[in-house]
C-alpha positions, 0 to 999 in steps of 0.5 A: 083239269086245271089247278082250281078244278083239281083242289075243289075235286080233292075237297070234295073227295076228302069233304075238307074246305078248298083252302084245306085242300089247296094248303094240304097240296102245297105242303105236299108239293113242298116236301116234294120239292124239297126233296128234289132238290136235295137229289132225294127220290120221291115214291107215292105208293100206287102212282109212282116214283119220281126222281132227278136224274142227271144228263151228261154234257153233249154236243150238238148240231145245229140243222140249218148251219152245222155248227157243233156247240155244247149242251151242259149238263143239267138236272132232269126230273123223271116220273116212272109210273107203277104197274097199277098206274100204267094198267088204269091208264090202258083201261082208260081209269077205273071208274071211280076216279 
């Protein structure tokens, strides 16, 4: 499902008009990543948490000529989904979307 698809899908379930439904998404994926940047978690009750987690500087081995280099340390973002999430996913969705 593609971004036009997901926003006239959500207009429809929420009966608002696309340009409700496309404003009421970047607001939320504003405040999201808002959020993240400021290192804060992010918990949307029965989908998940999201969270920025730090990787620590490591080395690595180029296969093809051996040469070790450092990897910097980075910021990640990690999504863990709730038990709910996980149980609709196995069943493959609940039916009613």
């Amino acid at each position: 499902m593609n971004n036009k698809e997901f926003i006239t899908e959500l207009a429809q379930r929420n009966k608002m008009t696309s340009a409700d439904a496309q404003r009421w998404m970047n607001t939320l994926l504003g405040a999201m990543a808002e959020n993240f940047q400021e290192g804060n978690a992010v918990q949307l009750p029965n989908f998940g948490y999201f969270e920025v987690k730090k990787k620590m500087e490591r080395v690595f081995v180029n296969p093809a000529t051996k040469q070790h280099m450092l990897v910097p340390p980075k910021l990640t973002l990690a999504f863990r989904p709730t038990m709910q999430t996980k149980e609709k996913i196995k069943k493959g969705g609940d039916g009613n979307g």
